[in-house]
C-alpha positions in Angstrom: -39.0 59.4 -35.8 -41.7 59.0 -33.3 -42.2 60.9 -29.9 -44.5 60.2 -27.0 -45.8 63.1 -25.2 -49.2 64.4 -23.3 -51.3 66.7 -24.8 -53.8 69.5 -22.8 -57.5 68.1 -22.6 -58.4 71.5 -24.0 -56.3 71.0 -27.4 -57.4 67.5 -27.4 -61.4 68.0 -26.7 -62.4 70.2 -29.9 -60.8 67.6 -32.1 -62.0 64.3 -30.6 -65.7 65.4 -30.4 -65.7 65.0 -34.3 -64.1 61.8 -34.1 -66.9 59.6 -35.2 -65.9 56.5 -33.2 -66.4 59.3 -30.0 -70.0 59.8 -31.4 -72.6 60.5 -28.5 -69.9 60.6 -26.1 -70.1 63.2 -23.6 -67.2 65.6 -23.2 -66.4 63.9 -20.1 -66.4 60.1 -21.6 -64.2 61.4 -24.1 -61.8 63.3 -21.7 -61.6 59.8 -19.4 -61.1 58.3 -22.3 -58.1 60.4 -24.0 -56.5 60.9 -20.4 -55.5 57.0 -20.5 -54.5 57.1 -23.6 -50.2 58.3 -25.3 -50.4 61.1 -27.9 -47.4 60.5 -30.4 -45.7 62.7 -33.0 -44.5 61.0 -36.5 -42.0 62.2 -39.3 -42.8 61.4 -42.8 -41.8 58.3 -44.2 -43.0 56.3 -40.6 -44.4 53.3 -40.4 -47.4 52.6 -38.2 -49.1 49.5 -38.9 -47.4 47.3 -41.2 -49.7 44.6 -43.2 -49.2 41.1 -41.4 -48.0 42.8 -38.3 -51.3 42.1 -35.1 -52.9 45.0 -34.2 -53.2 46.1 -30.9 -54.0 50.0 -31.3 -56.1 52.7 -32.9 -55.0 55.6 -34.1 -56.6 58.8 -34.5 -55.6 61.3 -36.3 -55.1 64.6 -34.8 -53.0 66.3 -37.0 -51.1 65.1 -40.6 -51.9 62.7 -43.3 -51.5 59.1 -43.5 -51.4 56.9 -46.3 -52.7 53.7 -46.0 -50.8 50.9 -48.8 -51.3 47.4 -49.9 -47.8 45.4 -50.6 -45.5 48.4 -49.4 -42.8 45.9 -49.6 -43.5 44.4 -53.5 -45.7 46.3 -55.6 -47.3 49.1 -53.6 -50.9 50.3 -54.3 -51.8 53.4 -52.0 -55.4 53.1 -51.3 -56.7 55.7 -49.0 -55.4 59.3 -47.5 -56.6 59.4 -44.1 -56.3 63.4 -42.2 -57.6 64.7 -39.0 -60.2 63.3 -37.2 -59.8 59.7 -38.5 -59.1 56.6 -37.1 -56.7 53.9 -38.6 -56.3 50.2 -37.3 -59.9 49.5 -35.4 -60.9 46.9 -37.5 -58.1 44.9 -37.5 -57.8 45.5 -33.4 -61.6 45.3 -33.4 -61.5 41.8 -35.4 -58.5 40.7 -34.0 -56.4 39.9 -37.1 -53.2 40.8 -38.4 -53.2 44.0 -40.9 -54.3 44.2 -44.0 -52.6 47.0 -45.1 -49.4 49.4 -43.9 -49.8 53.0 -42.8 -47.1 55.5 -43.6 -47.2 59.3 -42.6 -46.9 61.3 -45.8 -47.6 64.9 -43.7 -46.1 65.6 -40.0 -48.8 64.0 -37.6 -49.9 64.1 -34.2 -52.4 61.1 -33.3 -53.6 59.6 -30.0 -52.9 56.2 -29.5 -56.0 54.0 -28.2 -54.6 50.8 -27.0 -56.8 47.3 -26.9 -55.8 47.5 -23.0 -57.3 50.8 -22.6 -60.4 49.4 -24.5 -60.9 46.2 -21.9 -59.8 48.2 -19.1 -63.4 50.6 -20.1 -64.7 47.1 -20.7 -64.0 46.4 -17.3 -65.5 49.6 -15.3 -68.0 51.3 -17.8 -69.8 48.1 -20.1 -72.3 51.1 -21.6 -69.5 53.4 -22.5 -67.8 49.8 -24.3 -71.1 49.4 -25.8 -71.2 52.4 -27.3 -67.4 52.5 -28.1 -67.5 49.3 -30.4 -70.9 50.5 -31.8 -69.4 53.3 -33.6 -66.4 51.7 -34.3 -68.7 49.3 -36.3 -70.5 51.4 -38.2 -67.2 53.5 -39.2 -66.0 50.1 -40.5 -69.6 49.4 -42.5 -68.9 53.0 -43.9 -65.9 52.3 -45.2 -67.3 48.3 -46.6 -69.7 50.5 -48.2 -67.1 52.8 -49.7 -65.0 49.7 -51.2 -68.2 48.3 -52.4 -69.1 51.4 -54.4 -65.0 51.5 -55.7 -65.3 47.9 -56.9 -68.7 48.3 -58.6 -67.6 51.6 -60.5 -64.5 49.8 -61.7 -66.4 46.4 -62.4 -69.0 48.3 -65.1 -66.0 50.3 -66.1 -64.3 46.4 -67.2 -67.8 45.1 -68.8 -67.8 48.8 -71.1 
């Protein structure tokens, strides 16, 4: 079951600094930026993006586990464990496309919710802070391109052997 609540900026600050999509963020930015957003709880077994479903928030992990799957609903295929500190759904909000994927809590999680509104509404007052915002976000999705890449190569040598 999931629950809304607000969390202190003193709990919040120590884990969002190491957050990469907050990279070069000053405490402050980051504060502003958590103070706008809804910190939620979620039992195991919940749903929080389901694959076809639009996107319209980030999560970031602050406590937990979360399993990201492929097909939940015919033949699933679990293909990343995401924990503290990372972020889940900012390339599909980023892109603005449905989800490719479903994320299910496997481990009791608290994550912050950042909503596309919040992201215009910095848009809106603070275009450098966007800026830097979607920058990060960016590279976090190149990481993870890179990461695929290097998955798809291992196992496409492993098929020629």
């Amino acid at each position: 079951m999931i629950k809304y609540k607000k969390m202190a900026p003193e709990v919040l600050l120590p884990i969002l600094r190491n957050v990469t999509i907050f990279s070069g963020l000053t405490e402050s930015e980051i504060s502003d930026i958590s103070y706008n957003c809804d910190i939620m709880d979620a039992a195991v077994g919940d749903v929080l993006l389901e694959e076809g479903k639009a996107a319209t928030e980030i999560f970031i992990i602050l406590r937990g586990r979360i399993n990201l799957i492929l097909n939940m609903n015919d033949n699933p295929l679990a293909i990343f464990d995401f924990g503290s500190g990372y972020c889940i759904g900012e390339a599909s909000v980023i892109g603005i496309q449905n989800h490719s994927a479903s994320a299910v809590v496997t481990e009791e999680s608290s994550l912050m919710i950042l909503s596309r509104k919040v992201l215009m509404d910095i848009f809106e007052t603070n275009n450098r802070l966007f800026s830097l915002l979607i920058l990060n976000i960016a590279r976090e999705i190149a990481r993870r391109l890179h990461h695929t890449d290097e998955i798809l190569l291992h196992y496409g040598r492993m098929k020629r052997q």
